[in-house]
C-alpha positions in Angstrom: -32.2 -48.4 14.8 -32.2 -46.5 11.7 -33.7 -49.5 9.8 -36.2 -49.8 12.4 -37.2 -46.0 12.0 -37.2 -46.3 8.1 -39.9 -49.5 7.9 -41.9 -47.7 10.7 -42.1 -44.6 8.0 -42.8 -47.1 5.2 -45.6 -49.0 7.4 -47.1 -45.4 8.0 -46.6 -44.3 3.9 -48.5 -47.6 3.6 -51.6 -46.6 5.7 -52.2 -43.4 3.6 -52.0 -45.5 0.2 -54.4 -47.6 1.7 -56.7 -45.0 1.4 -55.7 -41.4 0.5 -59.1 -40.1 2.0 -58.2 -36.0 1.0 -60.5 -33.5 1.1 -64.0 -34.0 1.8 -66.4 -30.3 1.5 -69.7 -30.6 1.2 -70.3 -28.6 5.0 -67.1 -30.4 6.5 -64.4 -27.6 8.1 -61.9 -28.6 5.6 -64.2 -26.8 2.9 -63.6 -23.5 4.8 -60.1 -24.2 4.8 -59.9 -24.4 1.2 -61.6 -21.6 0.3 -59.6 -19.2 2.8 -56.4 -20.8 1.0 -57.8 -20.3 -2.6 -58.7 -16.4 -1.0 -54.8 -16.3 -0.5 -53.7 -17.6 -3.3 -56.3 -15.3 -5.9 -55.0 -12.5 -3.6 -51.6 -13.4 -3.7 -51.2 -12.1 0.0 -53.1 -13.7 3.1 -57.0 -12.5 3.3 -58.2 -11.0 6.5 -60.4 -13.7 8.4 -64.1 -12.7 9.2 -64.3 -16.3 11.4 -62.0 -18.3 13.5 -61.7 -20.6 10.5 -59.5 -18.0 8.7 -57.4 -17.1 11.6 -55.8 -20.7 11.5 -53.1 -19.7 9.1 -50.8 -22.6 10.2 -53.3 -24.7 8.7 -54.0 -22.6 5.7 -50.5 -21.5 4.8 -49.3 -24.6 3.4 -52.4 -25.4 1.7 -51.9 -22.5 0.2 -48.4 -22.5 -0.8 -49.1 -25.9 -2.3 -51.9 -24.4 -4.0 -49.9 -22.1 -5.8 -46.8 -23.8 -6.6 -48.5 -26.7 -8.2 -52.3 -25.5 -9.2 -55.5 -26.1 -7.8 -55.6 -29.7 -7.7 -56.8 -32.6 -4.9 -53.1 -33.5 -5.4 -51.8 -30.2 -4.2 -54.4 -29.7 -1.4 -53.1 -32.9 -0.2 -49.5 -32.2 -0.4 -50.0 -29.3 1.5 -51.7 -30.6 4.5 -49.9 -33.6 5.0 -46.8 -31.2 6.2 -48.6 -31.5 9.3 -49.1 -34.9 9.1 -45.9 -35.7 8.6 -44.6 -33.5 11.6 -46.7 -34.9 14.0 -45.3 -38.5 13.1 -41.8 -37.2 13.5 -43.1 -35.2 17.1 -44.2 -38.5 18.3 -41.4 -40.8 17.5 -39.0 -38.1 18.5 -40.8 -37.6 21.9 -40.8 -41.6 23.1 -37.1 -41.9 21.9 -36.3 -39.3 24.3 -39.0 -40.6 26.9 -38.7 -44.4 26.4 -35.7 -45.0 24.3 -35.6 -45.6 20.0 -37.6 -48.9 20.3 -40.7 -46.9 21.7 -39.9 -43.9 19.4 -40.3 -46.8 16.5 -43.8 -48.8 18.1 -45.1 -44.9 19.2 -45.0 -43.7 15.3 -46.6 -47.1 14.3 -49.3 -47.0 16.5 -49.7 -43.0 15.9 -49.7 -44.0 12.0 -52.7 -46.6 12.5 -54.9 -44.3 14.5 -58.2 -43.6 11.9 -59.1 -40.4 12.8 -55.5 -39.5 12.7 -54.5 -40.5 8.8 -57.9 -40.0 7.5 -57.2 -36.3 7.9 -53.7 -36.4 6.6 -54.1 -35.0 3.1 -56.7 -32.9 3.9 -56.0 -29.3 5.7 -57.5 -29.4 9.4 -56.6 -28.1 12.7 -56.5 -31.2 14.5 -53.5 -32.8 12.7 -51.8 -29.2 12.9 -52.3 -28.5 16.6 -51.2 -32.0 17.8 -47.9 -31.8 15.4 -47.0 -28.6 17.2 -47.4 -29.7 20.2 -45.8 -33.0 20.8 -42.9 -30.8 18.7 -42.6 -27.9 21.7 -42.8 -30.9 24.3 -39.7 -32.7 22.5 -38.3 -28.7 22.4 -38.8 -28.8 26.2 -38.0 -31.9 27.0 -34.4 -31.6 25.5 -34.4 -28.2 27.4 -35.0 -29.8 30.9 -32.4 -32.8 30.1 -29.2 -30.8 28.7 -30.1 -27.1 30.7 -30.9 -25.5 27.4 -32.2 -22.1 27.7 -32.3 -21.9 23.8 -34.2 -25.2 23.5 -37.0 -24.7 25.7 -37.2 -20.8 23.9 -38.0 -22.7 20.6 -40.5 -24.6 22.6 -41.7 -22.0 23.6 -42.1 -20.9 19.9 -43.9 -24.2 18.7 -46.4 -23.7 21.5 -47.1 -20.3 20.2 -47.6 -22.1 16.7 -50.2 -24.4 18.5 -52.1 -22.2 19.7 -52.3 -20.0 16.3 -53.8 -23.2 15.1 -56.3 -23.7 17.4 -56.8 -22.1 20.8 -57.6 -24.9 22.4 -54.2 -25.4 23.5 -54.0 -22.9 26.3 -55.4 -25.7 28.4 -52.3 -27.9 26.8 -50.1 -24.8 28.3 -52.1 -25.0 31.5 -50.9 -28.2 32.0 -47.3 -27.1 31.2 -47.5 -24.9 33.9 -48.5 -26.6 36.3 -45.9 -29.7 35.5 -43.3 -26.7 35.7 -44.3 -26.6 39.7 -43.5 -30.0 40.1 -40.4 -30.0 38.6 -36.7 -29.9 40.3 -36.2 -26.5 41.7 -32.4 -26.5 40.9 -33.0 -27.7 37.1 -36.1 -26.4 36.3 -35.2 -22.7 36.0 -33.9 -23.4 32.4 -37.7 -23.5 31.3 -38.6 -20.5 31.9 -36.9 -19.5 28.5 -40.0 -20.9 27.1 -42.1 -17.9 28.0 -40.2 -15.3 26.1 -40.7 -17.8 23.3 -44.3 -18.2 23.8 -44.7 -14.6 24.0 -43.0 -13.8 21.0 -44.6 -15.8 18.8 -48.2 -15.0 20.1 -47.0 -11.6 20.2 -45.8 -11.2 16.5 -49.5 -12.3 15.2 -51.2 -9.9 17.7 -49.1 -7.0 15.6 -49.8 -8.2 12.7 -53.4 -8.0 13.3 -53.3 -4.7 15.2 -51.7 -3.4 12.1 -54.3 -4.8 9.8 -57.4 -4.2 12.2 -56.4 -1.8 14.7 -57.5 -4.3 17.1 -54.4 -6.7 18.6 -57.2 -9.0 19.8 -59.0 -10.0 16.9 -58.5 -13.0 16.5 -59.8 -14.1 19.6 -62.9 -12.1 19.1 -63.6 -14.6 16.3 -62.9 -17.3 18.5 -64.9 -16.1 21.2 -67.8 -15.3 19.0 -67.9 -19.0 16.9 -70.3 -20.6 18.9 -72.8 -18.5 17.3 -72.4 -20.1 14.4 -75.1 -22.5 13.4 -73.5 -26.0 13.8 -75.3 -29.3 12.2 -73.9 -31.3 15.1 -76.4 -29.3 17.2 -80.3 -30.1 17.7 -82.5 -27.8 15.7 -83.1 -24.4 17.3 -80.7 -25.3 19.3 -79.5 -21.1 21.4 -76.5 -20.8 20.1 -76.2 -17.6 21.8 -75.1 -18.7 25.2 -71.9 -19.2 26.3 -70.2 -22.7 25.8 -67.7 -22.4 29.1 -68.7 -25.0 31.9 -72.5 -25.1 30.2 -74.0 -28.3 30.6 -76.6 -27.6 28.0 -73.8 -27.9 25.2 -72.5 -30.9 26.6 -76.1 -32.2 26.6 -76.9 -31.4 23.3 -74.1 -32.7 20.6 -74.6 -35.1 18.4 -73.0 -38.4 19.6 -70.4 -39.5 17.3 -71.2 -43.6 17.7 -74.4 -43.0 19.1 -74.0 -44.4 22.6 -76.4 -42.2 24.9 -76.3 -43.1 28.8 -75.6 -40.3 30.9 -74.8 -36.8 29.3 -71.8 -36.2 31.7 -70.0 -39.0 30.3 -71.4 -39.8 27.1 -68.5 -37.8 24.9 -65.9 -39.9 26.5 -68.0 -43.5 25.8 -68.3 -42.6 22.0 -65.1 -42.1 21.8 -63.9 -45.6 23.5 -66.8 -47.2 21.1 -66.1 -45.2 18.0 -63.9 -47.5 15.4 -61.7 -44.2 14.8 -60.1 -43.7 18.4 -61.5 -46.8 20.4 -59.3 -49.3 19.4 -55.5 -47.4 20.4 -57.3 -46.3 23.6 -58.9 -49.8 24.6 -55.1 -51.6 24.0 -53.4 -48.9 25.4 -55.3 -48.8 28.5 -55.3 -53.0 28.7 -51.6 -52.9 28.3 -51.6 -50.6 31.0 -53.2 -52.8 33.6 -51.0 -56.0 32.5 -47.7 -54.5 31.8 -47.5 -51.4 33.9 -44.9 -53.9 36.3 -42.6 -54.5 33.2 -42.0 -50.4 33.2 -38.8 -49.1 34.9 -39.7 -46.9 37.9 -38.8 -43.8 35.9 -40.6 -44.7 32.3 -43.9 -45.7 34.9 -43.7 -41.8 36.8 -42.9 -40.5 33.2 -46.6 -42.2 31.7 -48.2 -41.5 34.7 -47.3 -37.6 34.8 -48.5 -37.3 31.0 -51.6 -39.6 31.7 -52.3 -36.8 34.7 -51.8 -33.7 32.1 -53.8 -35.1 29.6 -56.6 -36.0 31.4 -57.0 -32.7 33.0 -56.7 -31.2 29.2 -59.3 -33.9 28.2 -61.7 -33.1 31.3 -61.6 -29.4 30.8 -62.1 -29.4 27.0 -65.3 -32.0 27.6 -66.3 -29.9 31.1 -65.0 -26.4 30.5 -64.9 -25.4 26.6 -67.5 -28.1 26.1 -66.2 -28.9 22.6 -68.1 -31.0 20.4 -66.7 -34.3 21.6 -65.8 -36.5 18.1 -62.5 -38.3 17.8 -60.8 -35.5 16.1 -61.0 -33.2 19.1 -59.0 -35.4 21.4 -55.8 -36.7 19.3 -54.3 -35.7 22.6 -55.4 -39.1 24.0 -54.6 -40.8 21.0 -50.7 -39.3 21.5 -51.1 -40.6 25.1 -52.2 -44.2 23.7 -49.5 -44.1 22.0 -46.5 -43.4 23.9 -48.0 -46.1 26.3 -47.5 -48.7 23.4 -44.3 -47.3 23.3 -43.5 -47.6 26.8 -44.5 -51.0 26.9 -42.6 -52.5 24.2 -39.4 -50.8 24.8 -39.7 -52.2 28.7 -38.0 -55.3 28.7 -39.6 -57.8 31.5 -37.1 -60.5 32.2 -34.3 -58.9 29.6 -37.0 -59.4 26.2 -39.3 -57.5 25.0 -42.9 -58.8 26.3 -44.9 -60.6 24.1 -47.8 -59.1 25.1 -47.0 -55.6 24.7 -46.5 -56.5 20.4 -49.7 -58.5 20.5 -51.3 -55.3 22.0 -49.9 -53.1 19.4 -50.5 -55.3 16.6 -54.2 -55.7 17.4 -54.2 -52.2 17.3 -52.4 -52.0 14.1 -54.8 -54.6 12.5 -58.0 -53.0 14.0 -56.7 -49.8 12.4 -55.8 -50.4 9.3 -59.5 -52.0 9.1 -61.3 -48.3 9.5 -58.6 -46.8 7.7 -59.6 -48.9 4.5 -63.5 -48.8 4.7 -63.6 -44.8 5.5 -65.8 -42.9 3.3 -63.7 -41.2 0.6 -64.8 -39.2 -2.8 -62.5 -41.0 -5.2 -65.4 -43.0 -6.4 -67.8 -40.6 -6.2 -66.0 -38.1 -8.7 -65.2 -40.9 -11.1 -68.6 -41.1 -11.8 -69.4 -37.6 -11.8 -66.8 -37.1 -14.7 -68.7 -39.4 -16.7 -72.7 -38.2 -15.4 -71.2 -35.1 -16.6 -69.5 -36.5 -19.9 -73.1 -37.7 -20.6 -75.5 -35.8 -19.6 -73.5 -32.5 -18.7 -76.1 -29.9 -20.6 -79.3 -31.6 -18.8 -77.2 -31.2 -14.8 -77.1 -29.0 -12.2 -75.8 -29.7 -8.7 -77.1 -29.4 -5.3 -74.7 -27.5 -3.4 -73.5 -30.1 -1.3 -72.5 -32.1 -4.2 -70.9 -28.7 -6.2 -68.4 -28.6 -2.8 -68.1 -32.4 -2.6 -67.1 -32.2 -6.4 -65.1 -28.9 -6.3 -62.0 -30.6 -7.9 -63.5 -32.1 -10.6 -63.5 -29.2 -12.9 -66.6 -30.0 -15.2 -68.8 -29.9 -11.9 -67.4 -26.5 -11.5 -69.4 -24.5 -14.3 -73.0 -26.7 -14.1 -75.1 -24.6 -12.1 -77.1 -25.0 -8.9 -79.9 -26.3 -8.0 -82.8 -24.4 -8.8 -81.8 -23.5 -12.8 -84.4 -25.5 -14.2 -82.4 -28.3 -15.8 -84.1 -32.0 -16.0 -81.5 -34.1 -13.9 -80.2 -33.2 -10.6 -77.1 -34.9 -9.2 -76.7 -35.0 -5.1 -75.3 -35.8 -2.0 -77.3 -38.4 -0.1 -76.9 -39.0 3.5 -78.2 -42.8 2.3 -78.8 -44.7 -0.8 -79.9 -42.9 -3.3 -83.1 -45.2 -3.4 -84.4 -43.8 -0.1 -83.9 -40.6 -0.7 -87.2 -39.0 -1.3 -86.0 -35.8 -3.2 -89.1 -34.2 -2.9 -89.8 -30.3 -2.8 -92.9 -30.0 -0.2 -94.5 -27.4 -2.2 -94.8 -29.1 -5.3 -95.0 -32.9 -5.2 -92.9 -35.9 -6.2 -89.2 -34.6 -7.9 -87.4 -36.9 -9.8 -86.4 -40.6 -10.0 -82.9 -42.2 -9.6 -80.7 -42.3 -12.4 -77.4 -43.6 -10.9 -75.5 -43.4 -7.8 -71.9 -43.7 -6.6 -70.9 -45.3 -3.5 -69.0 -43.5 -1.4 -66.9 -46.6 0.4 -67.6 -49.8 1.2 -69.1 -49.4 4.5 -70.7 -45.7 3.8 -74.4 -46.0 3.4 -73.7 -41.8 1.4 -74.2 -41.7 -2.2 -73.7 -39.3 -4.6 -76.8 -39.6 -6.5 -77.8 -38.8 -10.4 -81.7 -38.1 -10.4 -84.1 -36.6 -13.1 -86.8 -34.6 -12.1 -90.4 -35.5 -12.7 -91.6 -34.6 -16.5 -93.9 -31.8 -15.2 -92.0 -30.7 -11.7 -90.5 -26.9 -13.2 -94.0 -26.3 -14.3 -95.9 -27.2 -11.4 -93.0 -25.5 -9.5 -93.0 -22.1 -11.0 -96.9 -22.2 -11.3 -96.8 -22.5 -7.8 -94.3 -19.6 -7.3 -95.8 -17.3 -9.8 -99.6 -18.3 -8.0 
């Protein structure tokens, strides 16, 4: 068993070598992230948040921490955020052992491992990693609690859930669904539980006096929370009213961006991307076949077990898409993605006929293999700041940086002094949405701009570049003619 537990660790080691994707900036969340930790770390004592970014310290502590303990370094960002990373695998393979048994703990943390949109954000720091890690670890808390009667297990459960919802608030639908379970539950054994709520109510309350000390106001936090849809959001059509509330509104739901780019019916176009998307599809498409072929090899209690958490999740999944109406991407949902897979679990561990069913590790390792695949071709910025290092080496006196490209590049520390766009220098470097070639970087006041110098591809499947151009011989003239006219 041990053995078993060790590879499974090694297999999922193996899919962040395979490409250590880290931080990403340029407009992504994680560049928020980084700079509320680099606030803490320059302060030396956690900043007060002014948007619901900052208020995620279980997200930004440890970035943080690693941040000042070992410098200001891609390295250290990394190390810091895969804490979470590394909790969630050990929520997940802790959970189906208890569920399922060890051989579902071991095929769970596999499939969990493999998931894209799960280890792409490993080493950078992010809120979805963070939540899900906190809350597979109350359920194992809880689950513990119901089976041995422990009052001080389902307490600490009680705890981690408080820690999930710091993270993200998102996970008072997760509690929701706790709740409710709870009602379902043995009267006579169910009363343990309960113990959970002073847990819950600890933790929440401890941050609510931190930040009426700070503030005044106990509720802050989820004044920023409440008040983050206002926030312009590129994932949004332009001029998009922001200003209206997101709850049950079918005008957000309507309107985001659709992560694959399958539109049928708004209603149910979030939950289509994410079956097509290469990131989440896969685990939920073998999951859900092994479910219809092997739901008959599942023991009577492992089948009421999967179909209980099936039930919670979907009701967390509906309500985020329906309620919240969350921008529906992959990383919103790694809920489902648990739910894939403990099913994989659940299926090898049953044993049809006194084996293990064939079928069940054919699933899996389809998954595994289909996986591994995204995992490898997801765009990264390891080749991107290779070449910046030496555009800069070259040409460092003649460059400044768009400021896409100045977050994109924020650990390479030569990028860090050139200056922005706009400071009159002759070469430009930038990040593209496509090759650098059809990028027309054109200013509409004042003609033609520049001509490619070089470009970096960003991966092997990403049509981004980070692009090296060089303005047109004449463009600052005609451009501050035109201002000064």
């Amino acid at each position: 068993m041990s053995v078993a537990f060790l590879a499974a660790s090694l297999f999922a080691l193996f899919c962040l070598w395979l490409n250590p994707v880290g931080y990403v900036g340029a407009g992504a969340d994680d560049e928020r992230y980084l700079a509320v930790a680099r606030c803490w770390v320059e302060a030396g004592t956690p900043c007060l948040p002014d948007d619901h970014w900052g208020t995620r310290w279980p997200v930004i502590a440890p970035a943080a921490a690693a941040l000042a303990l070992l410098g200001d370094s891609r390295a250290a960002l990394g190390i810091g955020a895969s804490l979470s990373w590394g909790l969630a695998l050990f929520g997940i393979a802790a959970l189906a052992t208890r569920w399922f048994g060890w051989r579902a703990g071991v095929a769970a943390l596999l499939a969990l491992a493999a998931t894209p949109v799960f280890t792409t954000f490993a080493l950078t720091p992010n809120p979805n990693v963070t939540e899900l890690a906190f809350q597979l670890l109350a359920l194992t808390a809880v689950t513990i609690a119901w089976r041995d009667g422990s009052a001080r297990w389902a307490f600490a459960g009680g705890l981690l859930a408080a820690l999930a919802m710091a993270t993200r608030n998102t996970s008072i639908l997760v509690l929701g669904a706790g709740a409710l379970a709870w009602l379902f539950l043995d009267p006579t054994r169910r009363r343990p539980l309960l113990w959970a709520v002073p847990g819950l109510a600890l933790g929440l309350g401890a941050e609510m006096l931190v930040y009426a000390l700070a503030t005044g106001d106990p509720f802050y936090r989820y004044a920023l929370a409440l008040s983050h849809t206002g926030i312009p959001s590129a994932e949004l059509p332009e001029g998009f009213d922001t200003s209206q509330s997101p709850l049950f509104n079918p005008a957000y739901i309507a309107a985001w961006r659709r992560e694959a780019g399958v539109e049928i019916w708004w209603p149910i176009d979030g939950w289509l991307n994410l079956i097509a998307g290469g990131r989440l599809g896969p685990l939920l498409l073998t999951a859900a076949l092994g479910g219809l072929l092997l739901r008959r090899t599942l023991a009577p209690e492992a089948r009421a077990t999967l179909a209980r958490a099936m039930a919670a999740t979907l009701l967390v999944v509906l309500l985020l898409t329906w309620g919240l109406a969350v921008d529906p991407k992959a990383r919103m949902f790694l809920g489902l993605a648990a739910l894939a897979a403990l099913a994989h679990g659940a299926f090898v561990a049953a044993r049809g006929r006194g084996r293990i069913e064939p079928l069940a590790i054919g699933l899996l390792g389809l998954h595994l293999l289909l996986g591994l695949g995204t995992i490898l071709n997801f765009p990264h910025s390891r080749d991107g700041e290779a070449a910046a290092r030496s555009w800069i080496a070259a040409h460092g006196d003649d460059i400044e940086m768009a400021e896409s490209a100045k977050s994109y590049l924020t650990f390479v520390p030569s990028a860090r002094d050139l200056p922005l766009q706009g400071a009159g220098r002759p070469m430009l470097v930038a990040l593209t949405a496509n090759a650098c070639a059809e990028v027309i970087y054109d200013d509409p006041r004042y003609g033609p701009t520049a001509s490619v110098v070089a470009d970096a591809r960003q991966s092997a499947t990403s049509t981004a570049r980070l692009c090296l151009f060089r303005y047109a011989d004449d463009y600052w003239t005609r451009a501050r003619g035109s201002e000064g006219g």
